[in-house]
C-alpha positions as CSV (number, residue, x, y, z in Angstrom):
1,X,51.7,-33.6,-34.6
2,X,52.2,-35.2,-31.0
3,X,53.9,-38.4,-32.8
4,X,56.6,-36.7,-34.6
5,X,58.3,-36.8,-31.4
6,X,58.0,-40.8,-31.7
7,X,59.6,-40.9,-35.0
8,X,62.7,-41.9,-33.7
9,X,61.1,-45.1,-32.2
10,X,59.3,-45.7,-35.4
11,X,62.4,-45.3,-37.2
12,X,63.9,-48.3,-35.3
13,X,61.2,-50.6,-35.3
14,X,61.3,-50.4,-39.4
15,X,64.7,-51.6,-38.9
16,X,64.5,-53.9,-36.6
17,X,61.6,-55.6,-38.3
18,X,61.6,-55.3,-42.2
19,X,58.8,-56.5,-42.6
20,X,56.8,-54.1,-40.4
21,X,54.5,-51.8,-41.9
22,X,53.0,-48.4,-39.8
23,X,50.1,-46.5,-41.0
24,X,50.3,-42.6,-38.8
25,X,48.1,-40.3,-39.2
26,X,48.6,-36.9,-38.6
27,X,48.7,-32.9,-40.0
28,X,53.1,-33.6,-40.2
29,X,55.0,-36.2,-41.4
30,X,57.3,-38.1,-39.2
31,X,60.1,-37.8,-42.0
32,X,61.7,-40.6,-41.6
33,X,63.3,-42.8,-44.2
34,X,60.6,-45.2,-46.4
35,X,57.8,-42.7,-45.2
36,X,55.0,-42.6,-47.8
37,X,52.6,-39.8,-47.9
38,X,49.2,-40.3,-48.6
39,X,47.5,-36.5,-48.1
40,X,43.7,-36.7,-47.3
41,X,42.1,-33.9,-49.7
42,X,39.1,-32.0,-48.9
43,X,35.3,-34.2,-49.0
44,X,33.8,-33.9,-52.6
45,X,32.2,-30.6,-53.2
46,X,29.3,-30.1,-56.1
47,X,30.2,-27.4,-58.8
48,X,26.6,-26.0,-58.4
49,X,25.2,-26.0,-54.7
50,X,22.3,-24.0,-56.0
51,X,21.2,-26.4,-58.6
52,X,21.1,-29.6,-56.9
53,X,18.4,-31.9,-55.8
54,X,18.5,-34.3,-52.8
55,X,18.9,-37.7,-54.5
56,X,22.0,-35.9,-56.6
57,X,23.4,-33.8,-53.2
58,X,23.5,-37.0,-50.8
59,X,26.1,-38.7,-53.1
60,X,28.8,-36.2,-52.6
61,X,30.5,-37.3,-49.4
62,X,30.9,-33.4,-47.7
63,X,27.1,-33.5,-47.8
64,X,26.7,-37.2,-46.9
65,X,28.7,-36.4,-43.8
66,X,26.6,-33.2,-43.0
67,X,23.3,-34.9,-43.0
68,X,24.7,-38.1,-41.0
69,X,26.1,-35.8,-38.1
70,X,22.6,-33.4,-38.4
71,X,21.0,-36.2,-37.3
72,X,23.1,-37.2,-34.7
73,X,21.7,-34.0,-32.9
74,X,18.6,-33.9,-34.8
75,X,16.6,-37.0,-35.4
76,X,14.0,-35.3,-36.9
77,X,16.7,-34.0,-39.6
78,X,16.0,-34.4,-43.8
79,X,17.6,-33.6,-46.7
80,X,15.1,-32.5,-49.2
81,X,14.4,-29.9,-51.5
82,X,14.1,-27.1,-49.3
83,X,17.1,-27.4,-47.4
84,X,19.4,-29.3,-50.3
85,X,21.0,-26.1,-51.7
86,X,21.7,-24.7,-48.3
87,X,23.3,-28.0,-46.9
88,X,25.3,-28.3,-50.3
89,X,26.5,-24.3,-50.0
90,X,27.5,-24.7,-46.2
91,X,29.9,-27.6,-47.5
92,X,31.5,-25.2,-50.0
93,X,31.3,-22.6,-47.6
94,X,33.6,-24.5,-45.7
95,X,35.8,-25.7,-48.4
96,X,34.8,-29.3,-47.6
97,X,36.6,-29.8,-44.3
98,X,35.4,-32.4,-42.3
99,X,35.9,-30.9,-39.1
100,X,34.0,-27.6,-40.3
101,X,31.3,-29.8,-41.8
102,X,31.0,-31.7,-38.2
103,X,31.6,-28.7,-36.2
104,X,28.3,-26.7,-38.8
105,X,26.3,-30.0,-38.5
106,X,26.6,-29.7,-34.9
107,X,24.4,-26.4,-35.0
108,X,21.4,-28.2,-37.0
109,X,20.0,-29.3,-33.0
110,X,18.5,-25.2,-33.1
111,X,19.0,-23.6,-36.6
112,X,17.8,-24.7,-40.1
113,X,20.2,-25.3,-43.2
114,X,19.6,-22.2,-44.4
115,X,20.1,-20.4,-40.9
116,X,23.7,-21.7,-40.6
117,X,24.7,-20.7,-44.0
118,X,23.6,-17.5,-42.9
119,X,25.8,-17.5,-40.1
120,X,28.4,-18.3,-41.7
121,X,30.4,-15.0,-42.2
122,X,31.3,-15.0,-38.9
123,X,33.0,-18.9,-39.6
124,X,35.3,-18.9,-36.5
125,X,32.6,-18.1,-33.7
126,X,29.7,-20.0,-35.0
127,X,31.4,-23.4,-35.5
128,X,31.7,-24.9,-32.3
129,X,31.4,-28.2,-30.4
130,X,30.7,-28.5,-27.0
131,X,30.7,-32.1,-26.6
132,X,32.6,-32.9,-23.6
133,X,35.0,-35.9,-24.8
134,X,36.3,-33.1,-28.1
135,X,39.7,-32.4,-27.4
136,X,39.9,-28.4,-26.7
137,X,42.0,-27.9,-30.2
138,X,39.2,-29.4,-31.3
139,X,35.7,-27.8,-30.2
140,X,36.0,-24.5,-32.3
141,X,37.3,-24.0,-35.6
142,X,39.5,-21.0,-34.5
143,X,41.1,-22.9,-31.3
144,X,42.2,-25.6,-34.3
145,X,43.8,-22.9,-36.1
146,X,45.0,-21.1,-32.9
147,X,46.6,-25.1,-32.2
148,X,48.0,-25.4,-35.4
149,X,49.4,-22.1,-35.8
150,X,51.6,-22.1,-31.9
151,X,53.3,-25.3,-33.0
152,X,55.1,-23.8,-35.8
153,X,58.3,-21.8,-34.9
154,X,58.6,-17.7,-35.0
155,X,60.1,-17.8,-38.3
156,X,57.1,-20.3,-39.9
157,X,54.2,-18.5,-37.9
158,X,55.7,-14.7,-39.3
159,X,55.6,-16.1,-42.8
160,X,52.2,-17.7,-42.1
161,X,50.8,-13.9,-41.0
162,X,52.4,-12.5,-43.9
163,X,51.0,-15.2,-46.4
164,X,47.5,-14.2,-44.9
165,X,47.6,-11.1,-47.8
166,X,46.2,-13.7,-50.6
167,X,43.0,-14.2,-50.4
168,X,43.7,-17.3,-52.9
169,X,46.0,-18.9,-54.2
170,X,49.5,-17.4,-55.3
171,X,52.7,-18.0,-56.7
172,X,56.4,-19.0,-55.1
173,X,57.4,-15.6,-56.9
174,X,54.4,-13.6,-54.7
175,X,55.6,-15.4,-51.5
176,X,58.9,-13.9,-52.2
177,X,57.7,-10.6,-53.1
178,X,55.5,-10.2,-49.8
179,X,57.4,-11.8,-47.3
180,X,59.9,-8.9,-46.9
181,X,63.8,-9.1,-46.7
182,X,63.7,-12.8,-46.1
183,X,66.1,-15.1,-48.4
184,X,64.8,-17.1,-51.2
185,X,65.5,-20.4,-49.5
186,X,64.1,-19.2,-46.6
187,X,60.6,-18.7,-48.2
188,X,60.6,-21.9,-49.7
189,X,61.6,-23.8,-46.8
190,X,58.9,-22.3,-44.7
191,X,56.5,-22.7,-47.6
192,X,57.3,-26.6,-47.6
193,X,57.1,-26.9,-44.0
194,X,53.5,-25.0,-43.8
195,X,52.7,-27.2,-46.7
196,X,53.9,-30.4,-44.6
197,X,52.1,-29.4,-41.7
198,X,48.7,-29.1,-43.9
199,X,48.7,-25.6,-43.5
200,X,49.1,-24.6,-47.1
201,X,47.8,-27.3,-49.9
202,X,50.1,-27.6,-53.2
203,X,47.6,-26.9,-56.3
């Protein structure tokens, strides 16, 4: 998001050298010409958190990451088969989202798997960071949101509340349907710019 304003620059160093090749990474594309996107899904959630046993949880990597930044705060921290399910459900809790996964990890230094998934209804309060080199978009789950959401325009954050009445997934017809008086093409090109700024996900 802060390099899109470099785009230009990147735009003539492609030219300039042919043979150049630039890896970005970032919520936006620069959108610039020979720009490949490569989106970075979700980590790999089970089907059945419940179900699963340590040796089977620790291969998917949302868990696998969960367990490596517990113990980063918590030495003493180990997946077994008490704690397993609960470490497995706060990763699906979360939707797999490394960030969320880091920011829940964080917590294991005072509360147990299980605790945290407890906590877990209030999402945007408990997940927090307060390491002192995290950038501030970056210590609580709602200032990312909060980030994310002021560097769309008025037109893209409106749509963005207004989208906020599915609690899933829904259809270009729905968006159209919900988003008041707007114009068709205005609907779909603030749905493909949320989508572009990895606010929405294409399924």
């Amino acid at each position: 998001e802060h390099l899109t304003a470099a785009a230009p620059q990147v735009a003539e160093l492609l030219v300039a050298a042919p043979a150049l090749q630039i890896i970005v990474t970032s919520r936006a594309l620069l959108r610039i010409y020979g720009e490949q996107e490569f989106p970075v899904p979700p980590l790999a959630l089970p089907a059945d958190p419940a179900r699963l046993q340590p040796a089977e949880a620790i291969r998917y990597t949302a868990v696998a990451l969960f367990v490596a930044r517990s113990r980063a705060v918590n030495p003493n921290f180990v997946l077994d088969g008490q704690n397993a399910a609960a470490v497995a459900a706060i990763c699906t809790r979360v939707d797999g989202l490394p960030l969320a996964i880091e920011l829940a990890a964080a917590r294991s230094k005072l509360f147990s798997p299980q605790a945290i998934l407890a906590r877990l209804d209030r999402v945007l309060t408990f997940l927090s960071d307060r390491n002192r080199t995290t950038a501030d978009h970056r210590q609580t789950l709602r200032a990312t949101l909060d980030w994310s959401f002021e560097l769309l325009d008025e037109a893209e954050r409106r749509l963005f509340v207004q989208l906020a009445l599915f609690s899933g997934a829904f259809t270009l017809e729905q968006a159209e349907a919900v988003c008041g008086p707007a114009t068709r093409s205005t609907v779909l090109d603030g749905l493909e710019t949320l989508v572009n700024n990895s606010l929405l996900r294409l399924v």
